[in-house]
matplotlib code that plots the C-alpha trace (Angstrom):
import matplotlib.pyplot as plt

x = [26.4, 27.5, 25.9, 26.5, 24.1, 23.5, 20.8, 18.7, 16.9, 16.5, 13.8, 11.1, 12.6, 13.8, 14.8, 17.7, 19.3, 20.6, 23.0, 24.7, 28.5, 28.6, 29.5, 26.1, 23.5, 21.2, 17.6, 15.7, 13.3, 10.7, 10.2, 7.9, 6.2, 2.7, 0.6, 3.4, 5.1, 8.8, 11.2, 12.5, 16.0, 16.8, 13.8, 15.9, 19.5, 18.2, 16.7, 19.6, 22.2, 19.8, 21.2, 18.4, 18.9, 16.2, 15.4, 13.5, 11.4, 9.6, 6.3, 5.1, 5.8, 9.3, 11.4, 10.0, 6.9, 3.3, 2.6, -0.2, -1.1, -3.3, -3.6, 0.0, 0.8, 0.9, 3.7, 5.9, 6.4, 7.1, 9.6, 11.0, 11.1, 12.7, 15.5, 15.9, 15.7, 18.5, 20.7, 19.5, 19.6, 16.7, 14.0, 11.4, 11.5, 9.8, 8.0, 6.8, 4.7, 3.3, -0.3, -1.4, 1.6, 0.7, -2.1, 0.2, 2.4, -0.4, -1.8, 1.7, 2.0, -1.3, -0.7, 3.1, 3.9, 7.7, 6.3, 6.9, 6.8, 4.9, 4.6, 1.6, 1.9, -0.9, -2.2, -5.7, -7.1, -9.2, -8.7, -9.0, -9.8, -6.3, -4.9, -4.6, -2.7, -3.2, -6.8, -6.4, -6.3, -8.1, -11.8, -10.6, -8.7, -11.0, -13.7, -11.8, -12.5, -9.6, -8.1, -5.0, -3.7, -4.1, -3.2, -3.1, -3.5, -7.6, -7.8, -9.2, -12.1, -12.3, -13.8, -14.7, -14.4, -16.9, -18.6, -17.2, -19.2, -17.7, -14.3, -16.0, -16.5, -13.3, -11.4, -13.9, -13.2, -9.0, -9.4, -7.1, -8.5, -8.4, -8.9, -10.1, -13.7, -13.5, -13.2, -16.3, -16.5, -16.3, -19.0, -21.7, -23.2, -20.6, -20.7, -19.6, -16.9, -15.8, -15.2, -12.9, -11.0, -7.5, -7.3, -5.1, -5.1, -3.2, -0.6, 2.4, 3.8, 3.1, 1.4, 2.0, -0.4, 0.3, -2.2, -2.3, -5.2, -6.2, -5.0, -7.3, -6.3, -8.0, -9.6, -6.4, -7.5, -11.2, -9.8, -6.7, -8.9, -10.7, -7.5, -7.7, -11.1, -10.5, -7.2, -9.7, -12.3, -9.8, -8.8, -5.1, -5.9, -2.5, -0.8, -1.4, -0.4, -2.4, -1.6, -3.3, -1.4, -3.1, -3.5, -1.0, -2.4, -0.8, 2.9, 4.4, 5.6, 9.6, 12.6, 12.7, 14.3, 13.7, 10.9, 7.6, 6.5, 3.1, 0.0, -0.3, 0.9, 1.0, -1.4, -2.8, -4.0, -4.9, -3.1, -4.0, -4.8, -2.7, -4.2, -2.5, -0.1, 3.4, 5.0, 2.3, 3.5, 7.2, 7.1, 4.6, 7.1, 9.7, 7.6, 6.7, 10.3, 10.8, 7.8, 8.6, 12.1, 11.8, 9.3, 11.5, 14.1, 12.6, 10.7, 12.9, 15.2, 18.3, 19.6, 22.2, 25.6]
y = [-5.1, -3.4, -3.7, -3.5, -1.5, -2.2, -0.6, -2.5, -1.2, -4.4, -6.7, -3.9, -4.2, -0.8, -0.9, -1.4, -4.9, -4.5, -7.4, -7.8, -8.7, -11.8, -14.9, -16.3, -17.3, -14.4, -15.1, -12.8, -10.0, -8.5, -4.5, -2.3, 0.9, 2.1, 4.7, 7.4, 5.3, 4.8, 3.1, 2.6, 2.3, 3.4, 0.7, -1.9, -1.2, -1.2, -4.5, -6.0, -4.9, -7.3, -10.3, -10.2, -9.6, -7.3, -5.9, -2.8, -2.7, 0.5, -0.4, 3.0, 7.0, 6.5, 6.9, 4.9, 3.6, 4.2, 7.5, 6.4, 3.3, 2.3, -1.4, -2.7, -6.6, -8.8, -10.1, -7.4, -8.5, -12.2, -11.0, -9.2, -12.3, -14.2, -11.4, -11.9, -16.3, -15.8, -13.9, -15.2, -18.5, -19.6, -22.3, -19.4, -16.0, -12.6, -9.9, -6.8, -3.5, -1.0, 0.5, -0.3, -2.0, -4.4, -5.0, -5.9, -8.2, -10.6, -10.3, -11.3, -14.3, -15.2, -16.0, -16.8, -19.9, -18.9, -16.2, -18.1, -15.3, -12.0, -8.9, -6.5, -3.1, -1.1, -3.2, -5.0, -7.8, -6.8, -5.0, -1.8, 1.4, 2.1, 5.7, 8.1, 10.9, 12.2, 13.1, 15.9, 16.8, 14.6, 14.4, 14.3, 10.7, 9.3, 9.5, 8.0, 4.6, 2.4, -0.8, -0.8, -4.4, -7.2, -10.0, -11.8, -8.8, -8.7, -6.3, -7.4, -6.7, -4.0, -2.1, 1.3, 5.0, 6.1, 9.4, 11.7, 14.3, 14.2, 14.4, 16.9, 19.2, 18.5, 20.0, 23.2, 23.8, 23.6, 20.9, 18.3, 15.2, 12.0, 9.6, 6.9, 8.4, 7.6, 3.6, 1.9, -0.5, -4.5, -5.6, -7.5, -9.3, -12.6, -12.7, -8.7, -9.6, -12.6, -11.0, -8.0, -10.4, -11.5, -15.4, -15.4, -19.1, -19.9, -18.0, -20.7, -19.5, -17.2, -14.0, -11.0, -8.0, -4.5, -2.1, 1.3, 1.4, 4.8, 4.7, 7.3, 7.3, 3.5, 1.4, -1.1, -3.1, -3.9, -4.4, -7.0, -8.7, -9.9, -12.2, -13.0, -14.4, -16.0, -17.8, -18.7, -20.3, -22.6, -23.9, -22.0, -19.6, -20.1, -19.1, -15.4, -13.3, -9.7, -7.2, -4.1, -1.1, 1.2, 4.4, 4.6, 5.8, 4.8, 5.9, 3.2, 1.2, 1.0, 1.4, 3.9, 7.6, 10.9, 11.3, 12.4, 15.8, 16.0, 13.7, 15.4, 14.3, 16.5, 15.3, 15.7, 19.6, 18.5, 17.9, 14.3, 13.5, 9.9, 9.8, 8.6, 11.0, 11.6, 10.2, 6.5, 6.7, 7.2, 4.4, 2.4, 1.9, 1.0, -1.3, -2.8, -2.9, -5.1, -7.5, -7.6, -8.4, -10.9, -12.9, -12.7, -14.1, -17.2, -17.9, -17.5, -20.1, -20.1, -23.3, -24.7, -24.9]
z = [-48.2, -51.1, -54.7, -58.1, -60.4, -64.0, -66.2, -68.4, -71.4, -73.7, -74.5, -74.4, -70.3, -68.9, -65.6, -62.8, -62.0, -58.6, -57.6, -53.7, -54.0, -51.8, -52.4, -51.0, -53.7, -54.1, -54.7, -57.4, -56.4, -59.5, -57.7, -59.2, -58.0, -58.2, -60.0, -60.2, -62.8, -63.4, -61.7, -58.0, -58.3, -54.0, -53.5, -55.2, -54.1, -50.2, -50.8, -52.7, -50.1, -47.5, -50.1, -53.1, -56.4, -57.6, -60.8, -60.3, -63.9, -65.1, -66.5, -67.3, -67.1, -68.3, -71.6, -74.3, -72.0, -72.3, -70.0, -68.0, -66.0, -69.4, -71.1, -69.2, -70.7, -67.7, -70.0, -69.8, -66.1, -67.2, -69.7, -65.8, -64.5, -67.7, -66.9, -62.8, -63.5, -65.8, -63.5, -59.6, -57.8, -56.3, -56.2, -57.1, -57.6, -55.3, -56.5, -54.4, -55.2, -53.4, -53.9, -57.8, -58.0, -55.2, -57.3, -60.4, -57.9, -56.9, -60.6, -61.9, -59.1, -60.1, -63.9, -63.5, -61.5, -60.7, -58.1, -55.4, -52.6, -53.1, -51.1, -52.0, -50.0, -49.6, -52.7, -53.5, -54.2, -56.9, -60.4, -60.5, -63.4, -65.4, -64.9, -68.1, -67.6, -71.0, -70.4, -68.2, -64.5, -62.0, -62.4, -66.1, -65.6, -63.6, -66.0, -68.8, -68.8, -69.6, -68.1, -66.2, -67.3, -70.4, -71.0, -74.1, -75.4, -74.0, -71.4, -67.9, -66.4, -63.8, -60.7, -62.0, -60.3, -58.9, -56.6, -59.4, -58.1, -55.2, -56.5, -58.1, -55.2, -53.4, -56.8, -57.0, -53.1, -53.8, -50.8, -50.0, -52.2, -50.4, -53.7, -51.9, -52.2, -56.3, -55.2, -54.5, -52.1, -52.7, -55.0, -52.7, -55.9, -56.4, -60.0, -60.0, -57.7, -58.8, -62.0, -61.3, -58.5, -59.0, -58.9, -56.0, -55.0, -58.4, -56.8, -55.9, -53.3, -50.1, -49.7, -47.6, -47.8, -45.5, -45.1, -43.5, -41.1, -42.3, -45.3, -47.4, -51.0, -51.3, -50.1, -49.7, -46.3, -47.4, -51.2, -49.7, -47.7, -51.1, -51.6, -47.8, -48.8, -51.9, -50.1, -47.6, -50.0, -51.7, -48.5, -48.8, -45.3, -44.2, -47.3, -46.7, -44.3, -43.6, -41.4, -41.0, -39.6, -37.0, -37.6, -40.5, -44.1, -47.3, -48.2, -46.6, -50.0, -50.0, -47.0, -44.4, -45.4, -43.8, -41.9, -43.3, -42.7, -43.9, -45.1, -48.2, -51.8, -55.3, -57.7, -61.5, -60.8, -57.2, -53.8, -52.3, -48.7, -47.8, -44.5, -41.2, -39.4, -40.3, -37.4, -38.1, -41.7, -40.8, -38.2, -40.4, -44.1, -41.5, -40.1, -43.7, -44.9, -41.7, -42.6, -45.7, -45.8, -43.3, -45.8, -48.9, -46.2, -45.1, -48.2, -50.9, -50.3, -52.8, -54.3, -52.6, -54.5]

ax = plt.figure().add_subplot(projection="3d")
ax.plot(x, y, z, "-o")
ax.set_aspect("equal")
plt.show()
């Protein structure tokens, strides 16, 4: 299906609206990427060819956007989703995000009722320490304490970084860094956990969460399976589904393109270890794009005309 492209940089919103040309109503789509920042315009015109319109929204590492994953408004996303209800037809709207922005998607859902269907790839359950790529190369960011999100302009709570010596080492030795060491595992003290959680059973809709079995830059299966829990608690089990991939690692956000090639990423001063093998991880995002646009497609109904 083909689709028409229009930029957007109003509002404080920069970004890509990507709209099918059919006839059929098109239900909106909120798409945003993860901790590489800026905007995922292929993402968004491959899902809007499948009959969505999507608005693929920059939140940072752009022109005129903070540079770092560092005290993001929760209300920027809203003022997304103002944009895709003006221009969509649906009963509710979709969002989807891959890695930290899986963990933005069920933190939007969670405080804006109109998510009505959200996908979090390779994403978590619970808040996590921001990103700021002003202070330097890795071991550098991670010990800059910051918050990713805010809202009402009162930053949340978070899980911090931790084993920085470790990260330490791996830097000094010029080895592969698999970052998932600098997360700590789920906090075994309720209180602690409770507090850095998202309140996923707020959350309106459904839930889909994909995790790479091996995925090594974080923890995203044990962190998910917070929301699995929480869903659980409030007696809403059935309203998310998780599926955890074997064997794959964690680059498996967005549609299938050309194979991968290696397990290894660039990163601040460092190369990162993603996990997985490159023929999982190839076979693994194609099999996420499939799960995921199969949920958007029987859950996000469009009004009828």
């Amino acid at each position: 299906m083909e689709v028409d492209e229009t930029p957007i940089r109003k509002h404080g919103l920069i970004g890509l609206l990507c709209t099918p040309r059919t006839d059929a109503p098109a239900p909106g789509v909120l798409l945003v990427g993860g901790s590489e920042g800026g905007r995922h315009d292929r993402d968004a015109r491959v899902l809007a060819a499948e009959g969505f319109t999507v608005f693929a929204l920059s939140y940072f590492s752009d022109r005129g956007l903070a540079r770092g994953l560092v005290d993001i408004p929760l209300e920027l996303f809203s003022r997304g989703l103002d944009l895709l209800e003006s221009v969509s037809e649906g009963r509710t709207l979709g969002m989807t995000g891959g890695s930290r922005g899986g963990e933005a998607a069920l933190l939007v859902a969670a405080h804006d009722d109109r998510v009505g269907a959200v996908a979090s790839i390779v994403g978590s359950g619970v808040v996590t320490q921001g990103i700021d790529y002003g202070a330097g190369l890795l071991p550098q960011i991670l010990r800059r304490k910051v918050a990713s999100w805010t809202l009402d302009g009162e930053p949340l709570p978070y899980l911090p970084y931790a084993n920085l010596d470790e990260i330490d080492r791996l830097v000094a030795a010029t080895q592969p860094v698999p970052l998932g060491v600098a997360f700590p595992p789920v906090p075994t003290d309720p209180d602690e956990l409770d507090r850095v959680s998202i309140p996923v059973e707020r959350i309106s809709g459904k839930v889909l969460s994909i995790c790479g079995g091996e995925d090594r830059m974080w923890p995203s299966d044990a962190y998910s399976r917070v929301a699995v829990d929480r869903l659980a608690a409030h007696d809403r089990a059935g309203d998310i589904e998780h599926v955890v991939l074997s064997g794959v690692g964690h680059p498996i956000a967005g549609p299938p393109g050309q194979p991968f090639t290696s397990t290894l990423s660039p990163g601040p001063g460092v190369t990162f270890e993603m996990g997985g093998s490159p023929r999982a991880n190839t076979a693994g995002r194609a099999e996420a794009w499939r799960r995921q646009v199969a949920f958007f497609k029987r859950e996000l109904v469009a009004e009828q005309p």
